[in-house]
C-alpha positions as CSV (number, residue, x, y, z in Angstrom):
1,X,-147.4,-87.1,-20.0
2,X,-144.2,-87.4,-21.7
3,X,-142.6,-85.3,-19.5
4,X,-144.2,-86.8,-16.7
5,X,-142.9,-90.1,-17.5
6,X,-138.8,-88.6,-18.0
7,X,-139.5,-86.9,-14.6
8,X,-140.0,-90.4,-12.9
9,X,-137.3,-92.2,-14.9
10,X,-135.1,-89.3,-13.8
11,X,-136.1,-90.1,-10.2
12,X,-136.3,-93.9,-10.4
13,X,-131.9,-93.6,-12.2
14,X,-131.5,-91.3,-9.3
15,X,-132.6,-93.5,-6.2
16,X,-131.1,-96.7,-8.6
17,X,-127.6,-95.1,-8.5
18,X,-127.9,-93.8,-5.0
19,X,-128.4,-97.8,-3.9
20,X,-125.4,-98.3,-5.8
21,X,-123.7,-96.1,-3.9
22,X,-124.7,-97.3,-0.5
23,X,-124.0,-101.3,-1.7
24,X,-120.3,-100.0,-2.9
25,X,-120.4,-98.1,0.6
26,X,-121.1,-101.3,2.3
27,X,-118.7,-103.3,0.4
28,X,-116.3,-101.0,1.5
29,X,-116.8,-100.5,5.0
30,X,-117.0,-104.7,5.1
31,X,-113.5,-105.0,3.4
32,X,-112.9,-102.2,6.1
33,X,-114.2,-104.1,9.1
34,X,-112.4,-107.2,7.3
35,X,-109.1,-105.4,7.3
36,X,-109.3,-104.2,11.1
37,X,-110.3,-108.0,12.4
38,X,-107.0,-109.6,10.4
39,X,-105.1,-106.7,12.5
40,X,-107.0,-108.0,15.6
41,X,-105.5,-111.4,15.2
42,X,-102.5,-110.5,14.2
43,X,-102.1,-108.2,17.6
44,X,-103.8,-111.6,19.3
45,X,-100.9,-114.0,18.0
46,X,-98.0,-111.0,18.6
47,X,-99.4,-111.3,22.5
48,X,-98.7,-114.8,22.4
49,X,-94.8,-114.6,22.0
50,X,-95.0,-111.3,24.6
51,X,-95.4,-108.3,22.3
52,X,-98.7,-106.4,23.7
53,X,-97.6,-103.1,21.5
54,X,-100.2,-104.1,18.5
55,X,-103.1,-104.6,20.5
56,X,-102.4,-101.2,21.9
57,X,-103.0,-99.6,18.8
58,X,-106.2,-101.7,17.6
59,X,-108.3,-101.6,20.6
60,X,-110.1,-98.4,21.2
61,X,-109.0,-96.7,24.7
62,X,-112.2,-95.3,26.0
63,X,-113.9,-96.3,29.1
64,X,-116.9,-98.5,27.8
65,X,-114.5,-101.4,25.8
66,X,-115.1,-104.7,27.6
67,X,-113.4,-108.0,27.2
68,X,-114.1,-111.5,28.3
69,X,-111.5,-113.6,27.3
70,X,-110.5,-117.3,27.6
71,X,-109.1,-117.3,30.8
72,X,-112.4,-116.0,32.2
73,X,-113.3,-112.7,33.6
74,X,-114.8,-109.0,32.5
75,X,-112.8,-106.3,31.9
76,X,-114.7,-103.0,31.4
77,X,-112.9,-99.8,30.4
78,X,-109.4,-99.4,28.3
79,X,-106.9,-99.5,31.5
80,X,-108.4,-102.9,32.6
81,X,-108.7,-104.7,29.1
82,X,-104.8,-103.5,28.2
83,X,-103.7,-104.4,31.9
84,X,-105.4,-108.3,30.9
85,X,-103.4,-108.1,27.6
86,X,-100.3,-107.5,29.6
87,X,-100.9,-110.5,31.9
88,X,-101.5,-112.5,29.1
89,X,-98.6,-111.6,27.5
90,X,-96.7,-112.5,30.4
91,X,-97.7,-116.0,29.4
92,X,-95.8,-116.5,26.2
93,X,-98.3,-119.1,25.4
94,X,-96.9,-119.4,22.0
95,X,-98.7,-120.8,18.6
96,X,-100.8,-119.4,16.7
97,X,-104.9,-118.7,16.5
98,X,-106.5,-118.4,13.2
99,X,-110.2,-116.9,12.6
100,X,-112.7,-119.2,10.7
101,X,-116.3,-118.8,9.5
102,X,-116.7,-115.6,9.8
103,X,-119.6,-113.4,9.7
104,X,-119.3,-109.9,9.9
105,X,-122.5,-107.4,10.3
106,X,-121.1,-103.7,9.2
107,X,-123.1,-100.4,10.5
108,X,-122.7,-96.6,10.2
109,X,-120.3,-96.8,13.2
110,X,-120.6,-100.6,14.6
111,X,-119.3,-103.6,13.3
112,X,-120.4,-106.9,14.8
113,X,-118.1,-110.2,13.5
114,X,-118.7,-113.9,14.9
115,X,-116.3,-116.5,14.1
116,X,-114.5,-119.6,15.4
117,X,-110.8,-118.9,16.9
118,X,-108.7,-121.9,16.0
119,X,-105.2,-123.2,16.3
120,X,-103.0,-123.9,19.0
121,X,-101.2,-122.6,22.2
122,X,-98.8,-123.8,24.7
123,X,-100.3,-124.4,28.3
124,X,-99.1,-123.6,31.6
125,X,-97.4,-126.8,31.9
126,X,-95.8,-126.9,28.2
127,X,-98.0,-129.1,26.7
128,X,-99.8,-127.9,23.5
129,X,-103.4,-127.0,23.5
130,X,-105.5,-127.3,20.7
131,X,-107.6,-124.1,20.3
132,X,-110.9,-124.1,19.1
133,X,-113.4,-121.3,20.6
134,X,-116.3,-119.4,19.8
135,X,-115.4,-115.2,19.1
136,X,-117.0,-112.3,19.5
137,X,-115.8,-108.8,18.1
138,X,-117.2,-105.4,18.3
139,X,-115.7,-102.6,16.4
140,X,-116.5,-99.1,16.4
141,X,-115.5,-96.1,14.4
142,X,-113.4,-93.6,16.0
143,X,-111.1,-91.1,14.0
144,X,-112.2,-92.5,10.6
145,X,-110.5,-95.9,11.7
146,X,-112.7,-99.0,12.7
147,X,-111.3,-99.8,16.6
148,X,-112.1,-102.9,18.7
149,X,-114.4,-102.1,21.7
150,X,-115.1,-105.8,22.7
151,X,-113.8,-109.5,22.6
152,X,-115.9,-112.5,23.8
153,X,-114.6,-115.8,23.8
154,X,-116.0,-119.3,25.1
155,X,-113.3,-120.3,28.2
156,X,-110.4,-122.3,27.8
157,X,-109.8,-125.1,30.4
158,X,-106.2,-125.0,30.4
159,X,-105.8,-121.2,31.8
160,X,-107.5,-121.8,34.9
161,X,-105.6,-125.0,35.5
């Protein structure tokens, strides 16, 4: 019985320290996922004075990333989403967009974050445009780095004026 008993406590520390591990793998990927969607809007705010080069290296280049941006539109595949980037960039809109409230959902090799995009941009006719938008990111793991695959934004009047 005894050694019955040390056989299931063995077990029992065993599966205890293996949900350990996962929670601390979880933690980590999250701080991971975290990491990559700061990069994501620092790429998004670099667009926004013309530099494209950042979201280049954040977005995944395969043929299945999508984007639906503010301006309206989907994009499917890497040549399209990065040619939209360009266009944007084009734009110099200017300002700055923040992420707030989010919540990020972290899988083996999907990450799923929801947030608000707020701040402020400068419209076609110079004026300033408050910015405040629902976001949608998708991130996937390629090469043991977390890449964007998707961005879904509510539409913003002022870029199809």
């Amino acid at each position: 019985m005894k050694k019955h008993i040390i056989h299931i406590t063995s077990i029992l520390l065993f599966i205890l320290s293996q949900a350990a591990t996962g929670s601390s793998f979880a933690s980590n990927e999250t701080q991971a996922v975290k990491a990559a969607v700061d990069n994501f809007y620092l790429a998004l705010n670099s667009m926004f004075i013309g530099d494209v080069q950042p979201m280049e290296q954040i977005w995944s280049h395969k043929d299945d990333v999508t984007y639906m941006g503010p301006a309206g539109g989907l994009h499917v595949g890497w040549q399209q989403v990065l040619a939209d980037w360009e266009q944007q960039a084009k734009l110099k809109l200017g300002g700055k967009v923040e992420p707030k409230d989010m919540q990020i959902t972290v899988g083996r090799d999907l990450a799923i974050i929801s947030n608000y995009e707020v701040g402020e941009n400068t419209g076609p006719d110079g004026k300033i445009e408050d910015v405040t938008i629902r976001a949608t990111n998708l991130f996937r793991m390629e090469d043991g780095a977390w890449k964007m695959i998707g961005h879904h934004t509510d539409l913003l009047p002022f870029l199809n004026e």
